[in-house]
Rosetta silent file (secondary structure, phi, psi, omega in degrees, C-alpha in Angstrom):
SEQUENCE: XXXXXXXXXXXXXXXXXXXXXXXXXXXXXXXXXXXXXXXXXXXXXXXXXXXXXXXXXXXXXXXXXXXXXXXXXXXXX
SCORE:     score description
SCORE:     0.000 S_00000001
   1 L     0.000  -27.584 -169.127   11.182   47.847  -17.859 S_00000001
   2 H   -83.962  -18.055  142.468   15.201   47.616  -18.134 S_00000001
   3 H  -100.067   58.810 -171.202   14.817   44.101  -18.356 S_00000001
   4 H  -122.386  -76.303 -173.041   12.513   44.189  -20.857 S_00000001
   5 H    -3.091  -41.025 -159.288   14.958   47.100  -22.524 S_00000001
   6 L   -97.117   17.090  168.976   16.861   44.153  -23.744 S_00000001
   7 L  -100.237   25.855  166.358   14.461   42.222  -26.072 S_00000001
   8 H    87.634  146.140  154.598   13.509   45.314  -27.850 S_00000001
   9 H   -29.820  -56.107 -153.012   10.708   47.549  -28.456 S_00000001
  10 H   -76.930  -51.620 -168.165    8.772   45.465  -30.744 S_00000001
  11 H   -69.326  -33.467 -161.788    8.877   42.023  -28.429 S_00000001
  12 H   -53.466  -43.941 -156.578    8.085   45.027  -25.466 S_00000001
  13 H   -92.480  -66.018 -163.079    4.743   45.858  -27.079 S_00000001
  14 H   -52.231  -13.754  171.677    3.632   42.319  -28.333 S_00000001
  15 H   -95.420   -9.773  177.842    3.904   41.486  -24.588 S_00000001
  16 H   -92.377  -15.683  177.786    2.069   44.468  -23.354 S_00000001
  17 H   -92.127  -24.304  163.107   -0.767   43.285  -25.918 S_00000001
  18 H   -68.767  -45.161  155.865   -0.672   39.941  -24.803 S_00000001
  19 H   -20.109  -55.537 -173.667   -1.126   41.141  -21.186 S_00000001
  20 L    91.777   38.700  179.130   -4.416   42.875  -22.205 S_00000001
  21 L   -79.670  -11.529 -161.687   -1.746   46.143  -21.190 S_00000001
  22 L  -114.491  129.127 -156.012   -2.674   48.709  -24.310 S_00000001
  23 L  -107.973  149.083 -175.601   -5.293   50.710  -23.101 S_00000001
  24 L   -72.916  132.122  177.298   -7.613   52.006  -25.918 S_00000001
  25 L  -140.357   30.968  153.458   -6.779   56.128  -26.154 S_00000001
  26 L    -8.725  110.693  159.743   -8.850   57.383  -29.500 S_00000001
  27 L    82.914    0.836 -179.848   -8.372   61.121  -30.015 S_00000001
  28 L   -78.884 -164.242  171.111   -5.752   61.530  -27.129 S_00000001
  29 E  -143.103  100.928 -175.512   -3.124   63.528  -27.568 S_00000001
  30 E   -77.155  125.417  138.621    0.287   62.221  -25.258 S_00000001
  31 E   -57.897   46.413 -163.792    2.516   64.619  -23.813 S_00000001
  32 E   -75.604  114.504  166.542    5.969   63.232  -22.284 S_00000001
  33 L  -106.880  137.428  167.050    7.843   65.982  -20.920 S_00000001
  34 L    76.952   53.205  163.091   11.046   65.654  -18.820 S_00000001
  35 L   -80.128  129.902 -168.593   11.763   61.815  -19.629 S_00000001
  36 L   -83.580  171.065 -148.048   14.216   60.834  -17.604 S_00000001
  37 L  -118.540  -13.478 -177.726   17.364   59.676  -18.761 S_00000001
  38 L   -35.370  124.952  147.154   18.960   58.500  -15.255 S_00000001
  39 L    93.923  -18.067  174.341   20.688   55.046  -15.357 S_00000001
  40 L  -103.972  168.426  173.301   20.464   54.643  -19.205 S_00000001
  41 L  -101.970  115.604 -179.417   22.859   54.174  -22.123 S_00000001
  42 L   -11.624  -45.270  167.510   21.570   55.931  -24.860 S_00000001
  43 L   -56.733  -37.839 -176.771   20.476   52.967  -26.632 S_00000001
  44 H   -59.911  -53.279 -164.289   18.326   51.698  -23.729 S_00000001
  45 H   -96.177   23.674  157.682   16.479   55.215  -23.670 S_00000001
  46 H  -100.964  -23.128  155.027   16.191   55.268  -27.041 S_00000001
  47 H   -60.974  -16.079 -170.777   14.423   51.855  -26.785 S_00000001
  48 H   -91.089  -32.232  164.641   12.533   52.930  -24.491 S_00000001
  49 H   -63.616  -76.272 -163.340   11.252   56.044  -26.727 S_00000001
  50 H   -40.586  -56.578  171.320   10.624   53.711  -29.247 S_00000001
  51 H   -59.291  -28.085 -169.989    8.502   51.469  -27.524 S_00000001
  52 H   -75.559  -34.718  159.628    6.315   54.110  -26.069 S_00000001
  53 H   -48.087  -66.016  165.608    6.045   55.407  -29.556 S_00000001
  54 H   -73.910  -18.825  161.220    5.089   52.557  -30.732 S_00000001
  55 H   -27.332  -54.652 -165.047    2.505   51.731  -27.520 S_00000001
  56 H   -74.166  -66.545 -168.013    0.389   55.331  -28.576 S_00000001
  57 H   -51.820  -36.256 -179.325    0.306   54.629  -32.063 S_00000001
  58 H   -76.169   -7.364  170.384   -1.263   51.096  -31.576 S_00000001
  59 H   -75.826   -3.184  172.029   -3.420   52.799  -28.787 S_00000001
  60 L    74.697    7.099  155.142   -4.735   54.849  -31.664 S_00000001
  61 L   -31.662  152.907  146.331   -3.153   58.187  -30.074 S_00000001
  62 E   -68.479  161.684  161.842   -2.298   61.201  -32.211 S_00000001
  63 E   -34.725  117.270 -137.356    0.786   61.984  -32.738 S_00000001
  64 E  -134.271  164.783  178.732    2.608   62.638  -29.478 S_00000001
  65 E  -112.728  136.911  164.479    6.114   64.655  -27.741 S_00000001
  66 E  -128.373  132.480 -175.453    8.542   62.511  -26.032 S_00000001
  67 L  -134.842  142.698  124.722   11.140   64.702  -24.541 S_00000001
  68 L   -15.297  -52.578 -164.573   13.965   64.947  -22.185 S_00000001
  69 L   -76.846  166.899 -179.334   12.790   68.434  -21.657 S_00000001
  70 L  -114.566   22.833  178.463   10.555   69.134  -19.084 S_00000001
  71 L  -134.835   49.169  165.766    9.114   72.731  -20.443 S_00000001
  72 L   -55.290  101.112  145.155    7.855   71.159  -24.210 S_00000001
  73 L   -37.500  122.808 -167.191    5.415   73.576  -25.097 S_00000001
  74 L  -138.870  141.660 -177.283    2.147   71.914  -26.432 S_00000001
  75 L   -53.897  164.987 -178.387   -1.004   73.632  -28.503 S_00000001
  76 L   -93.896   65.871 -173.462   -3.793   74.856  -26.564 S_00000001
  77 L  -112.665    0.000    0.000   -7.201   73.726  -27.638 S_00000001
Protein backbone atom coordinates (compact mmCIF):
# COMPACT_ATOMS: atom_id res chain seq x y z
CA UNK A 1 0.00 0.00 0.00
CA UNK A 2 2.58 3.06 0.56
CA UNK A 3 3.06 3.07 -2.95
CA UNK A 4 -0.25 3.19 -3.72
CA UNK A 5 -0.50 5.99 -0.67
CA UNK A 6 0.69 8.31 -3.31
CA UNK A 7 -2.05 8.32 -6.03
CA UNK A 8 -4.72 8.78 -3.52
CA UNK A 9 -7.59 7.13 -2.03
CA UNK A 10 -9.95 7.44 -4.80
CA UNK A 11 -7.40 6.02 -7.74
CA UNK A 12 -6.64 3.26 -4.55
CA UNK A 13 -10.22 1.99 -4.68
CA UNK A 14 -10.94 2.22 -8.53
CA UNK A 15 -7.94 -0.19 -8.69
CA UNK A 16 -9.08 -2.47 -6.00
CA UNK A 17 -12.47 -2.64 -8.13
CA UNK A 18 -10.78 -3.23 -11.16
CA UNK A 19 -8.88 -6.14 -9.54
CA UNK A 20 -12.25 -7.82 -8.70
CA UNK A 21 -10.58 -6.77 -4.83
CA UNK A 22 -14.03 -5.33 -3.03
CA UNK A 23 -15.46 -8.12 -1.45
CA UNK A 24 -19.31 -7.83 -1.12
CA UNK A 25 -19.97 -7.24 3.00
CA UNK A 26 -24.00 -6.40 3.27
CA UNK A 27 -24.99 -5.84 6.90
CA UNK A 28 -21.33 -6.03 8.28
CA UNK A 29 -20.38 -3.93 10.69
CA UNK A 30 -16.14 -3.08 10.49
CA UNK A 31 -14.25 -2.61 13.49
CA UNK A 32 -10.51 -1.18 13.10
CA UNK A 33 -9.01 -0.92 16.35
CA UNK A 34 -5.31 -0.11 17.02
CA UNK A 35 -4.41 1.12 13.34
CA UNK A 36 -1.10 1.47 13.21
CA UNK A 37 0.51 4.57 12.56
CA UNK A 38 4.32 3.28 12.30
CA UNK A 39 6.30 4.71 9.31
CA UNK A 40 3.58 7.27 8.27
CA UNK A 41 3.29 11.04 7.86
CA UNK A 42 0.07 11.99 8.87
CA UNK A 43 -1.14 12.57 5.50
CA UNK A 44 -0.25 9.05 4.28
CA UNK A 45 -2.35 7.56 7.31
CA UNK A 46 -4.89 9.73 6.78
CA UNK A 47 -5.03 8.42 3.15
CA UNK A 48 -4.99 5.43 4.16
CA UNK A 49 -8.20 5.97 6.55
CA UNK A 50 -9.77 7.39 3.78
CA UNK A 51 -9.43 4.76 1.44
CA UNK A 52 -10.57 2.08 3.77
CA UNK A 53 -13.50 4.29 4.42
CA UNK A 54 -14.24 4.55 1.29
CA UNK A 55 -13.54 0.48 0.46
CA UNK A 56 -16.61 -0.41 3.34
CA UNK A 57 -18.91 2.01 2.10
CA UNK A 58 -18.73 0.69 -1.56
CA UNK A 59 -18.68 -2.87 0.07
CA UNK A 60 -22.08 -1.86 1.33
CA UNK A 61 -20.77 -1.98 5.13
CA UNK A 62 -22.45 0.01 7.89
CA UNK A 63 -20.93 2.54 9.20
CA UNK A 64 -17.61 1.51 10.71
CA UNK A 65 -14.56 2.70 13.65
CA UNK A 66 -11.19 3.31 12.35
CA UNK A 67 -8.97 4.02 15.24
CA UNK A 68 -5.50 4.36 16.42
CA UNK A 69 -6.81 3.02 19.63
CA UNK A 70 -6.71 -0.41 20.24
CA UNK A 71 -9.54 -0.61 23.21
CA UNK A 72 -12.60 1.20 20.85
CA UNK A 73 -15.48 0.00 22.54
CA UNK A 74 -18.18 -1.31 20.05
CA UNK A 75 -22.18 -2.16 20.74
CA UNK A 76 -23.02 -5.55 21.65
CA UNK A 77 -25.78 -7.17 19.68
Amino acid sequence: MPQLLEIGPERMLERAKANGLLVPMQDYRIYVCGASTAGLRPQAWMRVKRFWEMYFAAAGADPFTYSTEGDVQRPIN
